[in-house]
Structures are given as structure tokens and as C-alpha cells.
N, C-alpha and C positions, 0 to 999 in steps of 0.2 A: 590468336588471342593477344600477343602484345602487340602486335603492328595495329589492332583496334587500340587498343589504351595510349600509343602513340597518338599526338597533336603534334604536327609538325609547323603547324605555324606561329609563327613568332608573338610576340610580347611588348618587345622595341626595339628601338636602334642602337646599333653601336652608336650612329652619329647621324642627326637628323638635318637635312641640308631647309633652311629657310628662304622662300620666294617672295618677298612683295609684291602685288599682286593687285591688279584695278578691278578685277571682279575673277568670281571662280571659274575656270575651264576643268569641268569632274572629268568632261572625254579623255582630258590628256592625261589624268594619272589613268583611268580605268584601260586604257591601250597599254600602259607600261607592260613591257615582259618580264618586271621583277615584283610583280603584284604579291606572288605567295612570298617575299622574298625577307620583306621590309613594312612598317607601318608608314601608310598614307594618310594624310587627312587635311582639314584643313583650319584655321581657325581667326576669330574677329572679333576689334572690340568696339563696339558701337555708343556714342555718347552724343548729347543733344547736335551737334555741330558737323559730327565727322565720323568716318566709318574707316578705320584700319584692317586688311584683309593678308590675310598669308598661308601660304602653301606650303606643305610638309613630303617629302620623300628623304626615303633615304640616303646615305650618302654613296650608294655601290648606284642611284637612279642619278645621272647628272642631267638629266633634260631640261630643256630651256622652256621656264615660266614666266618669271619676270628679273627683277634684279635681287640678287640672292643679299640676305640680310642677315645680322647676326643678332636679330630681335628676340629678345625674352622677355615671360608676364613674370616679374617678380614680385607675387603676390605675397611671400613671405614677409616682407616689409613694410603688407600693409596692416594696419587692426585688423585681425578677423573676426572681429565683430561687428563691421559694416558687410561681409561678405556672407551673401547664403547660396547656397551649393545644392545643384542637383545634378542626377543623371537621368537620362530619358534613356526606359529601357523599354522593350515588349512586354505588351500585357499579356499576351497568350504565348504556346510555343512556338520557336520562331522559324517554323513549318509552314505557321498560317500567316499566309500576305495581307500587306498594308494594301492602299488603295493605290495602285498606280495608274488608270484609266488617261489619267492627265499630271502636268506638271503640279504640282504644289507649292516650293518656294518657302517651304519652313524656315529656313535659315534668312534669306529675308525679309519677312514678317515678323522674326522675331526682332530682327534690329532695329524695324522702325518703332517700337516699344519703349527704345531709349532716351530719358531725359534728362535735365540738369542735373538733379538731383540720383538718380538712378543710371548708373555706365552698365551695357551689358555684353559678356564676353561668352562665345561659345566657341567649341573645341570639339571637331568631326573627326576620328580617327576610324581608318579601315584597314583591313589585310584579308588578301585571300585565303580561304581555309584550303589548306593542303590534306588534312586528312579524312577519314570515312564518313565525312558527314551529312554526303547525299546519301550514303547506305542507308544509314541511321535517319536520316530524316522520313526516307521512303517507310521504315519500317512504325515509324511515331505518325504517320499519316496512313497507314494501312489500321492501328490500333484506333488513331480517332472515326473511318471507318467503319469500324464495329463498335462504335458507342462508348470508348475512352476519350472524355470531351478530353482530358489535359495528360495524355503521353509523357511518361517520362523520359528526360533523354538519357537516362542510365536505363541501361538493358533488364538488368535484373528488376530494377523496380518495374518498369513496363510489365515484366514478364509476371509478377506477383498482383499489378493490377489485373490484367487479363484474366488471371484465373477466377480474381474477384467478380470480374465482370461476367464471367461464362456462368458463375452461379444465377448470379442476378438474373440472367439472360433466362437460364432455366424455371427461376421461381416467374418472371413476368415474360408470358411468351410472347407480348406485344411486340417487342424489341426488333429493330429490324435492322436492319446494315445500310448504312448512308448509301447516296448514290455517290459517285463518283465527282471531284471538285476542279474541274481545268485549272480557275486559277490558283489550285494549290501545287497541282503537276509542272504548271512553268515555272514555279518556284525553284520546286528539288532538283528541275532540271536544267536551270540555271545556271550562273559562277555564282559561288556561294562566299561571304566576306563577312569574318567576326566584327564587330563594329563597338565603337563608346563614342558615345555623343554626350556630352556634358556643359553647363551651362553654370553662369554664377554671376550673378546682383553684385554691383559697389553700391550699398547705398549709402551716400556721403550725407544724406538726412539725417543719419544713427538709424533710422525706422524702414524695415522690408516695408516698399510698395506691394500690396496683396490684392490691386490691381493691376499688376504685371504680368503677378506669378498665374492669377486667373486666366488673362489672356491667352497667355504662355501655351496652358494648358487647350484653352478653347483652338489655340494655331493649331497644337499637336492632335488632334481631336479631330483635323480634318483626316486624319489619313485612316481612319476607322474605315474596315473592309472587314473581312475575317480576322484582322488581328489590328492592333492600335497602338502608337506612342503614349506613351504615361509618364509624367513628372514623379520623380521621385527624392526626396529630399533627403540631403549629406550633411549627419551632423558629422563625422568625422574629420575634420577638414586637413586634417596636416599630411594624412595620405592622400587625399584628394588635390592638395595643391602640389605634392610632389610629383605626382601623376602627370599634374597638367604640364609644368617645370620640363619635367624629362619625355614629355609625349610617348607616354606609356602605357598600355592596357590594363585593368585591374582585374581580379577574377569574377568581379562583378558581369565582365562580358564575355565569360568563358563561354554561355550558351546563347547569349545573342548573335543572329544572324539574318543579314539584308543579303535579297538578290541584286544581281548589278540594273535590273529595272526599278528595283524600290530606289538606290542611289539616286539614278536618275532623276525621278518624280520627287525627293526630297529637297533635291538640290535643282528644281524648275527648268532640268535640260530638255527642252520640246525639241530638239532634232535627236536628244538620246532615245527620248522614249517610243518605243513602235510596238504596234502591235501583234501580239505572234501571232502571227495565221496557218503555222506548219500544226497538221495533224500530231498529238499526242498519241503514242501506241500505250499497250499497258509499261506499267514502271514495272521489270524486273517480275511480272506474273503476280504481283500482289494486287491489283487493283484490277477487280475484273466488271465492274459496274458502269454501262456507257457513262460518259459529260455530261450530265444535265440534272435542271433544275427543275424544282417542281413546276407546276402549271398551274398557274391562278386563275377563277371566273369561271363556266361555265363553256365549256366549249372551246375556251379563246385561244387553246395552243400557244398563248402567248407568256414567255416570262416576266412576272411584275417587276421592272427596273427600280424595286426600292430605295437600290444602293445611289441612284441617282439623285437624291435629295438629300440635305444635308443632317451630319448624324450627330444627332445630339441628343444627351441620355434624359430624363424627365427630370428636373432637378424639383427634390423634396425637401419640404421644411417639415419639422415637428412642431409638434401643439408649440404654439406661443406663450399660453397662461391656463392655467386651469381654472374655470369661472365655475365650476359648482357649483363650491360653496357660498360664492357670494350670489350666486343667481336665487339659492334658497333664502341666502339673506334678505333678498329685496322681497322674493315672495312673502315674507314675515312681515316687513317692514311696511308692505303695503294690504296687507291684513288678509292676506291668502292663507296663510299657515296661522296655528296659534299655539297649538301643545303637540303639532304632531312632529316627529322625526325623519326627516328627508333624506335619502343617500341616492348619490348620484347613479346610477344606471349604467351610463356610458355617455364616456365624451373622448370624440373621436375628431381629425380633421382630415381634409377632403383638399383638391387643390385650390379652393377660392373660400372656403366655407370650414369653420371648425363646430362641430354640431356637441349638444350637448342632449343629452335624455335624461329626464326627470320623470318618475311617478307623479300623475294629476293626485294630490292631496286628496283625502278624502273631504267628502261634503262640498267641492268644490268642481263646478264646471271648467269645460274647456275654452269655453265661450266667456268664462269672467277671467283669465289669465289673458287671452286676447285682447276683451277691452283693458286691463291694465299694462299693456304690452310698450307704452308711451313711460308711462309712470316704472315702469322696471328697465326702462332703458336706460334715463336716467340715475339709477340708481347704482346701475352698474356703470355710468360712466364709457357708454359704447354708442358708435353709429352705427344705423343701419341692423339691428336686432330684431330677428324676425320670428316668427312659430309657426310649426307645422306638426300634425298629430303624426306621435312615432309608432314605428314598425310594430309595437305589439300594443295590447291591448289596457285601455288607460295609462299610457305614457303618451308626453310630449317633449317635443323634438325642440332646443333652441337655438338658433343660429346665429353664429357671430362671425362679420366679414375678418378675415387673415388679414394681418396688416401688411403680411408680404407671401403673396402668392408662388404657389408653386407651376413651375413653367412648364407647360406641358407640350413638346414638339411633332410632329406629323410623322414621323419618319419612324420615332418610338414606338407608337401605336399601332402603323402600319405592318412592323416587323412582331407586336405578339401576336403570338402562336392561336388566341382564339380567334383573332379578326383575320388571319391568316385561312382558318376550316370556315369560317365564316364567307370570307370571298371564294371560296374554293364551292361552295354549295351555291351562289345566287351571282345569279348573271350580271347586278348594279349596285354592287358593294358600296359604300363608304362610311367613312367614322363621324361622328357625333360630339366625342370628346370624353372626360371622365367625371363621374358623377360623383355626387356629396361622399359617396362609398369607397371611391375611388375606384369605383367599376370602371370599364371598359364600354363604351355605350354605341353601338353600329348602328345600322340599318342599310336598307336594300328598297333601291327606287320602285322597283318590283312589285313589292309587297307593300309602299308606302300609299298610294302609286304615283302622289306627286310632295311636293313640296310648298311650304308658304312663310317666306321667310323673314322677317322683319327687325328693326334698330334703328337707330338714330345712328350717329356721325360720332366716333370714337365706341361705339358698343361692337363692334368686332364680325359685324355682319357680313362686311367684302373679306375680311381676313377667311370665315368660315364657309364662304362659296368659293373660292379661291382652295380652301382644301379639297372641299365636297366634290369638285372639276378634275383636279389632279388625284385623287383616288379612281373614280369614274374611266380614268384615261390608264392611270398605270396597270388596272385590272380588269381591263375592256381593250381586246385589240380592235386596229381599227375596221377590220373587216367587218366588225358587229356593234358598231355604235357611232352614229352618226349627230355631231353636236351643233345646236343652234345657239351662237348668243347674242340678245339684242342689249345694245349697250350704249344708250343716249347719255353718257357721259363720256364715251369716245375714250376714255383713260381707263376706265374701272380691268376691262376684259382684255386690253389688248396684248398682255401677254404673253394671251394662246393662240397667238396668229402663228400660222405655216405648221400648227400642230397639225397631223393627217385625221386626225378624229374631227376635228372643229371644219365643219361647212364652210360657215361662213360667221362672220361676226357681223351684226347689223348695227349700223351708227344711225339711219335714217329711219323715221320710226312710220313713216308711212309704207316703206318698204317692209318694215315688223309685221305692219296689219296684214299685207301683203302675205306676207311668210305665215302667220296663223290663218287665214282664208284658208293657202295650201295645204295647210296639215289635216285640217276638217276634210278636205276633200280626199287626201292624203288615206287618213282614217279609213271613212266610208268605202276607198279601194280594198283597204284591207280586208275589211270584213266580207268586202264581197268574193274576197281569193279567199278567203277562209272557209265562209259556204261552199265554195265547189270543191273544196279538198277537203269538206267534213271536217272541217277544224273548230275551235274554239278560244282558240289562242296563240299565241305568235311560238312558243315554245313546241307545241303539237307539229304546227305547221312548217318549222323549222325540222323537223326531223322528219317528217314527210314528203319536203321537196328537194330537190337538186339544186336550187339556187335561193337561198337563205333569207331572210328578210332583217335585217341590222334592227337593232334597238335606236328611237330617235327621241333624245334628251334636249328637251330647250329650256334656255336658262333666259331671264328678263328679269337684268338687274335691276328697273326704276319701273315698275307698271302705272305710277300717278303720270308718268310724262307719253308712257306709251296711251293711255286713256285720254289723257288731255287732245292727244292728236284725232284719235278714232276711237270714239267713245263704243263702237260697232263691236270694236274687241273682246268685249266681257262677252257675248254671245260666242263666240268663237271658242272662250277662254272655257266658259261653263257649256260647252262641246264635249269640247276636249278633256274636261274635268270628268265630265260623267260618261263617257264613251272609252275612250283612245287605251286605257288599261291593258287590256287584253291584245290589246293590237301591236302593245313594243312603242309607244309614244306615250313621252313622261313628261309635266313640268317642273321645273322650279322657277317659283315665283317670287323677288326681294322687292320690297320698297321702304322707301324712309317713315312715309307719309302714310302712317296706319287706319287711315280717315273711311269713314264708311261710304263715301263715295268711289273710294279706290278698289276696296275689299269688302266687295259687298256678299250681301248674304248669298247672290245664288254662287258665287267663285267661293265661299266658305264651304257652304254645305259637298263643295267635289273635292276638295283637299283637307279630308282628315288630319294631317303632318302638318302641324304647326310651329315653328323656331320661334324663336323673339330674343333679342339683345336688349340691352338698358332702353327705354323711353319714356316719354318727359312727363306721363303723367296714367292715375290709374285706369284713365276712361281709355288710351291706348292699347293699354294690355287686356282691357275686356274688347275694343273693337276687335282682335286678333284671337281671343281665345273664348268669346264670349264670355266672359266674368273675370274677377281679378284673382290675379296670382299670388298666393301667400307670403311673399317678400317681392323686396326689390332688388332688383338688378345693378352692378355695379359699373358694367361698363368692359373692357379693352375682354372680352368673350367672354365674360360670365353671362351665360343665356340658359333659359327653361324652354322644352321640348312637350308637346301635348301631342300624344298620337294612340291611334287604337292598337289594342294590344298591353298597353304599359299595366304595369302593377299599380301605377299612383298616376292620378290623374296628371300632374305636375312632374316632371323629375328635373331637377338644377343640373347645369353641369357647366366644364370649362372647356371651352374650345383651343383645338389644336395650333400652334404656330407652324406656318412654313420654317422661320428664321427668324432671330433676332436681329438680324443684321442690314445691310442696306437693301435700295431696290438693286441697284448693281450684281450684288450677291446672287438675289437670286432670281434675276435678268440669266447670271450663269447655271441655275437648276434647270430653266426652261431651255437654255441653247441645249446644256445634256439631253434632256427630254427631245428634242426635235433630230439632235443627231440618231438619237439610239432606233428613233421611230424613221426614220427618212426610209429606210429601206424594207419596209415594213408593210404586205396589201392593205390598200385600201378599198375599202364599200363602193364599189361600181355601182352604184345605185342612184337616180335621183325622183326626189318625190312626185307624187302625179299633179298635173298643171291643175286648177281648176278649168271647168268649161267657162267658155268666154259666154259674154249676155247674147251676144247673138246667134250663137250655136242653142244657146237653151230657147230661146224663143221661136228657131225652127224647130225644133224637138218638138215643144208643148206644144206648136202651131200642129203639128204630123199628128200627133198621140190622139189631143182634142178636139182637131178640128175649128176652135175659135180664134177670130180676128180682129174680136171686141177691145177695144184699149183697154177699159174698167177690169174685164175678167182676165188680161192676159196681166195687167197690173198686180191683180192678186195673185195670179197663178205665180208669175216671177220674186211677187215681194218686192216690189221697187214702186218708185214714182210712178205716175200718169205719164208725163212729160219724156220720162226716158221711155217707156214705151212706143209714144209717138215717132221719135226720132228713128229707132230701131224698125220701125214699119217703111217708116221714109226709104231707110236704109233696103229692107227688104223686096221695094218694088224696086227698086235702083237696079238689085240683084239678079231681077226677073222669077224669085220666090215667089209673090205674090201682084194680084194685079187688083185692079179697080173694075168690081160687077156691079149686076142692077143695084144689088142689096150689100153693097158694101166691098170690102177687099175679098179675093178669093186667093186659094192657092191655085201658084201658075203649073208646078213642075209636076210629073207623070208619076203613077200610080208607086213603079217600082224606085223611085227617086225616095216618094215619102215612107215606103216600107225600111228604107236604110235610115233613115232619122228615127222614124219609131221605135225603132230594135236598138240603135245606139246606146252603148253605156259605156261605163269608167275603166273595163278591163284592158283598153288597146294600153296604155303608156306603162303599164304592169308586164305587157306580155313583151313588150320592146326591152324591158329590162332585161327578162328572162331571156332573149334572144343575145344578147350581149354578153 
């Protein structure tokens, strides 16, 4: 019992030896053999011009870093009122790991932050824990385990949590015991190092930059895993600057704790960081649950690399203003109302959209508020004021654009827990975005069965295929989903090149026609392997056979440019629209150009699922939805959604961000994405060729007997003229020859029983042979 209550590691130094230093070497304090001994750490102060860097061990470590200096921050002499003061501690307990997959560079990224105005100094202090605190960690990770999200690291309080929790367990028998967390096991089983990292602003403006501090916060936000850095703000400042003075711990980081992997990846050492690949046994008999994570998708055995994208939480705004009452005001003012008494309903806001519900007045239609919907705009002094009839019965709904939007990021969405049982039940998961409600909005290509997607140039349309793709991919392994994209702007898609999901990307748009011919033929194989296994859908027939048939997704960012080449396409398209469903063959279909030569009725009437972003005018949004949409659209993803199934014919919503950040950025989400996927099976599968014209013209020659050009013309569906030449072609062959009464067939009885009989199953059974 007291050797528990013993903390044997230290606090500070008798005497802290200082290194000047041209950048950090962490390897060489973390080799020290006096790690539990002494506080290491390191610290810098960065201002518009120049960056000062210095290295901290004790004075019992003499090891050669740079040239030892007798430098101190004497911060006491300055205002403390130009300085504001944090500590960046764990937000969860410090069991659960940060992200180390790769380097980070925190401490670098924070310095380039620094400018005239604003000097920034940070201060990295480490010491290894000498005492029981892998025990104790094992035992706060056995309790998170059984459903204690936040372990305390005092034993007794653990122990009075638990039994709270055993109740709970008993009143909801749902409760089930986590599975098992590898990367929390190479944590506790790691070198374990109490740590204080703290940071502090000169701002010689008089005034905190509170675009710094945001930054700051956005830098430390990348290392969100199961557990994450948090800015924490020090009014205290006279211990805090003494702290920094004597390089000393505060009891602030009695229970903060980094593995010597987290160091690493903080401090951007790519030869420190590697990855454990030694089997984990159980920890000490308490963990008796294999490593592993759930399974997303249908089938796919695959884990969704969520973590692989960047994490950033949905950042919320609250109502701006409350229009209520002026809203009924204008209804008076413009002779809607006269002696009755209005109270608002509900007024609620949404991520693009603050919605307001009013009772329709008596005596008064919905249809005279509408036409005065110009005249109450003004009234209230707002752009863009829209109506729509509310959820219950005589109310309407008003909507006024948020003058500053709430951000809503992919990664958020992808991680709640509904779209989570969501992609867990349907083979072609993806998000939507979040509705005026602030719902949660999915769908499934499956059940959609295609897609029609449309916007103009700034309305967020590539932004929302660009998520729709990388959901499709993180929750679709590639064994089971095979992607096409045609992309005649050679920029939009490239991306997802060398992803194992993605076929090919097509830039040449006659090779597109190309590739939709195939898929039709593609199709019709299908069904015909579906007939002989009694099937009726690619689901059935997958659990039937021994060798599986992949889902095939093709996406055609521009179709006005793919039509302009081969106008032949819409036949293909409206194939494919009313057939391919059942078969595991899905479109999405984007264009700028919402023109009814593009998207015409018969490609309407096969895609139910209709998107649309901001466009320029109302005749647009009725060529796309046939009729107009009860407001307008704003633009950077505010988009409305019309598909069968919905509660409201219309539902608004806001589409998801990859990242705020650059393309560069997230040029690095996709390298992740290709590493993680590289070693991953891919779909041995390729689609069936179509038959070439002159294979089908012996066929129909064998089947019918005729060698008429007019009837083989029709028979084939093509020109006269190509008929001819393929005849040409055919006596060349010695297929046919020249009789009294015109061409005959040359070749013997059992020659034409093998064309007769020929059909689409041979390049299907080659597969299966493979």
C-alpha cells in the first residue's frame, strides 16, 4: 500500500544544464540512462525573424547537445499583461493514445504562427515515471473496457465508479464489454513519461491574437486518436512563470502521461517512429477480448480507416437573432394579420438555415403569405427569405440564411454512431450531410439505385462527390466494389488514382462511351449468370457462389461534355438506369449544365435520387427536379436532396467538408488512404468485353440464315454501308461466298451450330476460372 502511494519521479532539478541547439534531437535525451532521474525537456522562442531553440537535462546528464548556455526567459520583468498563458494538457485519461501513425511537428507549426506583433515561446518538459503507473494504467483500461468511458486514476474512486456501473449494467442488459484496443496496449506497454507542455503569447499589440490561439488549437487537434491535446488557459500567471523560470512540474501534470511513441510523433522524429509489429499477449489477465475492431459494410471484413481523415469536430453557431417577432410584425404591416395574436412556435437553427414556425393566421392562406414573401423580406430587412409549409398542421416554416455557417466536416459524421449501424447494414453507405434539423442525412447507392447530381461553379458539387467516393471506399473493401470515373476535366477526380478500388479513371471521353457500351453488356452477363443460379440479385447470387461478383460504381463528373462526344450515351445511360439495379451496377451522374438536352427525360425518369447545389436560375432547378424548389440555394454546399422514400418532397441540407485546409493537406489524407489500402485484396475481376460487329453479324448470319444488307442492317441496328463493308470483310473470311441468288454461307453445318449456340457466358466463366 505505501509503495502504491509512492511517486518516485521527480518534479525538478537541483540544476538544469542549458544547450543551445539548431534544431531538436528528442532521440538523444529519450537514450539517456538518467530518464527517471531528472526533468528533460525542451524549449523556444519564436518571433517574426528568428527562432531560438534550447535543450534542457539535468545537471547529473552531461551529454553533448550543443554549446551549453546560461540562458533564461525573464519573464517577470515583463507586463504581464501582454502575456497569456496556457497549458496543453489530455483531454481524456492519459491511457488513451494520441495519434502517432506518422510524425506531426506540433512544436513546429506552432512557431511558424509567430509575428511582429505576437513572439511565441513554448516549454516541452518530460521525466520518466518510476512508479506503478503501468499497474494502474492496465487497471483504468480494464474499467474503460467494461463501459467506464473516464477511469479514475485514484483507485478508490474507480472502485465506487464500478459498482455504479455494475448497477447500471444490471438495470440495461444491453451493455456489453468493449472489444479489446491494440493501440491502447502499446501504450501501457510502453516507457511511460509525465510531461507539461506549455505555451505563452507576448503580445506587444496590448491585444491576444485570437487568431493564433485558434490556430494553436486547430495544430493540437491534429493528434486527436482516442485521446487529444487541448489548449487550456493560465490566469494564474506568477506560478506559471515561475514554473517556467526554474523548469519545473506543476501538479497540473501529476496525471498527464505520453508514451515515448507519442514524444516522437509530437516532436516530428520519422526515424523514431516505427511501428510495433510484436504480438500483444493479454496485459497481466485482465484483457481477455481479441484486437479488433468492428467491421463496417456488408460482408467487407474490412476495417473503415476513419481515423484516416482529418478530425475535426462540427463547429456550432447559435441563433443569431430572433426574428419572430419582427416576422409577425411585417405580417401586420403588410395586412396579413389584423386583431389576431401571434406566438412564435419554434425557431430553431440548422447548419446554413435558421428556421422560424409560425401559426398560418386565421382567414388567411398559405398561398397569400407566399405571394407577399418579397414584401416581408423587405420588411424584415433580410436576403434570401424563403417559405415552406411546417411540420404540423397549418403552420409555416420561415427561413432565414445564417450569416455565418456552421462547418460541418466528413470525418464527424462518419464517426456518429447512427451512420455507423447504418453502413454496418447496407453494402454502399454514404453521407448526405445535415438537415435544416440538424439531422444526420445517409443514404445507400443500393437502395438509391443511382445518383443525379448537379451545381454550378462555387455550389459545392465536386466538394460532395469527393465525400460521396471516399465514404464508398472507406466502407467498401476492394474486393467488393469496383470504381469507374470519367473525368473530362482531367483535374476534378485525380486524386483517386493508385486507390485499389478505382479501375481506372477515364480523361478521354470516347474511351467513356467506350466503357458505358461495356457495362450494358456487362449488365445483360449478369443476369444471365443470375438465371442459371436462380438468382434475382447480385446479393442472392453472392451468397450462392464461390466466387463473388464486386459492386460496380461509376461516377461521370461532366455528362454535357461526355454527350457532346457521343450523343449514343443516353441510350446506354437509360440502360443502365432502368436495368443494372439488381445487378451490383450503380451511377452517379454530375453536371454543371442542367439543360434539357443533357438530362433528359428518359435519364430522369431511371434516377429517382436527385442532388442539386446553388444554380443560376429557377428554370434549372425545375429541369433537375421537375418543378422549382421552395427557396434558393446559397452556394459553397448548401444543396436540396429529392428522392423516393423522403417525408418531404424537398429536404435542404449542408454538405460535408473533407478540410478546411489546402489541396496539399489533403493530397496527405489520400496518400494515408493508398498506404493503408496497398496491401489490401483486390476484385480479380474484369468486365465482359462487348461482342465485336463482326462476331455478331456471323451469329445473326448462323441463327437467320439472311445475307440481305437492308435486313442484316436492321437486325444489327447500324448503317447500310457498315453492313456492306463487314460482308466484304466476310467473304475475305471465306464465311461466305457469292451464289446464283446472292451471298451464301461457305462454312459446314457443325461450324454454324457453334455461332448459333454462342452467347455472353465464356468471359464470366474465365473469371471464375481465375
Amino acid at each position: 500500500m505505501i509503495r502504491n502511494k509512492i511517486n518516485k519521479t521527480p518534479v525538478n532539478n537541483h540544476l538544469s544544464i542549458i544547450h543551445e541547439v539548431e534544431s531538436f534531437d528528442i532521440n538523444k535525451l529519450l537514450t539517456s540512462r538518467y530518464l527517471g532521474e531528472g526533468i528533460y525537456g525542451v524549449e523556444q522562442l519564436a518571433t517574426e525573424d528568428e527562432i531560438q531553440r534550447f535543450m534542457i537535462t539535468p545537471s547529473l546528464e552531461r551529454m553533448s547537445l550543443g554549446r551549453e548556455h546560461a540562458k533564461h526567459w525573464f519573464w517577470d520583468e515583463e507586463d504581464q499583461s501582454i502575456l497569456s498563458c496556457f497549458n496543453v494538457e489530455l483531454e481524456f485519461p492519459s491511457f488513451l493514445p494520441i495519434y502517432t501513425k506518422e510524425a506531426l511537428s506540433i512544436l513546429d507549426d506552432i512557431t511558424l504562427l509567430a509575428t511582429k506583433n505576437t513572439h511565441i515561446f513554448t516549454q516541452f518538459l518530460f521525466v520518466q515515471r518510476l512508479d506503478d503507473w503501468s499497474e494502474n494504467a492496465i487497471l483504468q483500461y480494464d474499467a474503460y473496457l467494461n463501459g467506464n468511458d473516464f477511469p479514475s486514476e485514484s483507485r478508490t474512486m474507480r472502485s465506487i465508479q464500478n459498482k455504479a456501473l455494475n448497477v447500471l449494467s444490471k438495470l440495461d442488459r444491453s451493455r456489453k464489454r468493449r472489444e479489446s484496443i491494440p493501440e491502447v496496449e502499446s501504450k501501457v506497454l510502453d516507457k511511460g513519461f509525465r510531461f507539461e507542455f506549455r505555451i505563452m503569447l507576448v503580445n506587444y499589440s496590448g491585444q491576444e491574437d485570437k487568431d493564433i490561439v485558434n490556430e494553436i488549437q486547430s495544430i493540437l487537434s491534429e493528434t486527436t486518436y482516442f485521446n487529444s491535446l487541448k489548449l487550456s488557459r493560465i490566469n494564474s500567471k506568477l506560478n506559471f512563470l515561475i514554473n517556467i523560470r526554474e523548469k519545473s512540474m506543476s501538479p497540473i501534470s501529476q496525471d498527464q502521461l505520453l508514451s515515448e511513441q507519442e514524444i516522437l510523433s509530437i516532436f516530428n522524429n520519422k526515424q523514431g517512429l516505427k511501428e510495433n509489429k510484436e504480438k500483444i499477449g493479454e496485459i497481466k489477465n485482465t484483457v481477455t477480448s481479441p484486437p479488433q475492431f468492428p467491421l463496417y459494410g456488408e460482408g467487407s471484413g474490412l476495417q473503415a480507416p476513419i481515423h484516416l481523415l482529418f478530425k475535426k469536430d462540427v463547429v456550432k453557431n447559435g441563433i443569431e437573432r430572433q426574428y419572430g417577432k419582427d416576422i409577425v410584425k411585417a405580417l401586420n404591416n403588410n395586412g396579413l394579420i389584423r386583431s389576431q395574436t401571434i406566438k412564435t412556435k419554434k425557431e430553431e437553427r440548422g447548419a446554413t438555415i435558421q428556421r422560424i414556425v409560425l401559426p398560418i393566421p386565421k382567414g388567411v392562406k398559405f398561398t397569400q403569405i407566399e405571394s407577399n414573401l418579397k414584401n416581408i423580406q423587405a420588411s424584415l430587412g433580410v436576403d434570401g427569405l424563403s417559405i415552406e409549409q411546417g411540420d404540423e398542421s397549418d403552420t409555416v416554416s420561415f427561413l432565414i440564411p445564417c450569416e455565418k455557417r456552421d462547418i460541418i466536416y466528413l470525418r464527424s459524421l462518419l464517426e456518429n454512431e447512427e451512420f455507423i449501424e447504418f453502413a454496418s447494414k447496407n453494402p454502399l453507405p454514404f453521407v448526405v450531410g445535415m438537415d435544416m434539423n440538424d439531422e444526420l442525412m445517409m443514404k445507400c447507392l443500393t437502395s438509391a439505385p443511382h445518383a443525379l447530381i448537379t451545381g454550378q461553379t462555387g455550389g459545392g458539387k465536386s466538394v460532395f462527390v469527393t465525400a460521396l467516393i471516399i465514404c464508398l471506399i472507406l466502407f467498401t473493401s476492394p474486393s467488393d466494389l469496383i470504381l469507374y470515373l470519367i473525368d473530362p476535366k482531367i483535374v476534378e477526380l485525380a486524386m483517386f488514382k493508385d486507390l485499389p478500388h478505382v479501375k481506372e479513371i477515364i480523361t478521354d471521353m470516347n474511351k467513356a462511351a467506350a466503357l458505358l457500351y461495356k457495362l450494358t453488356t456487362e449488365m445483360d452477363k449478369r443476369y444471365e449468370r443470375f438465371a442459371e443460379m436462380s438468382c434475382r440479385e447480385i446479393s442472392t447470387y453472392n451468397e450462392k457462389s464461390e466466387v463473388k461478383m464486386p459492386y460496380i460504381v461509376l461516377v461521370i463528373d461532366e455528362l454535357a461534355d461526355l454527350m457532346m462526344v457521343n450523343p449514343q450515351v443516353e441510350d446506354y445511360i437509360q440502360r443502365i438506369g432502368q436495368k443494372a439495379r439488381a445487378c451490383g451496377i450503380h451511377m452517379v451522374i454530375c453536371t454543371q449544365r442542367p439543360e434539357v438536352k443533357v438530362i433528359t427525360g428518359l435519364i430522369k425518369a431511371n434516377i429517382p435520387m436527385r442532388i442539386s447545389f446553388s444554380l443560376q436560375s429557377s428554370t434549372d432547378y425545375r429541369t433537375v427536379f421537375d418543378k422549382t424548389i421552395p427557396y434558393r440555394l446559397l452556394g459553397r454546399g448548401d444543396g436540396c436532396i429529392r428522392s423516393d422514400g423522403q417525408i418531404k418532397e424537398f429536404i435542404r441540407f449542408q454538405s460535408p467538408l473533407l478540410s478546411l485546409k489546402s489541396d496539399e493537406d489533403e493530397e496527405a489524407v489520400f496518400e494515408r488512404l493508398r498506404e493503408y489500402y496497398k496491401d489490401q485484396p483486390v476484385a480479380q475481376y474484369e468486365i465482359a468485353e462487348p461482342e465485336s460487329d463482326i462476331d455478331k453479324m456471323k451469329r445473326l448470319i448462323c441463327q437467320t440464315g439472311e445475307t440481305r444488307v437492308k435486313e442484316l442492317a436492321k437486325g444489327l441496328g447500324t448503317r447500310e454501308s457498315n453492313v456492306t463493308s463487314l460482308l466484304k470483310q466476310l467473304e475475305e473470311e471465306g464465311f461466305l461466298r457469292k451464289g446464283a441468288k446472292g451471298r451464301e454461307i461457305a462454312i459446314d453445318e457443325e461450324e454454324q451450330n457453334k455461332w448459333r449456340n454462342q452467347c455472353i457466358k465464356k468471359p464470366l466463366q474465365n473469371i471464375e476460372e481465375k
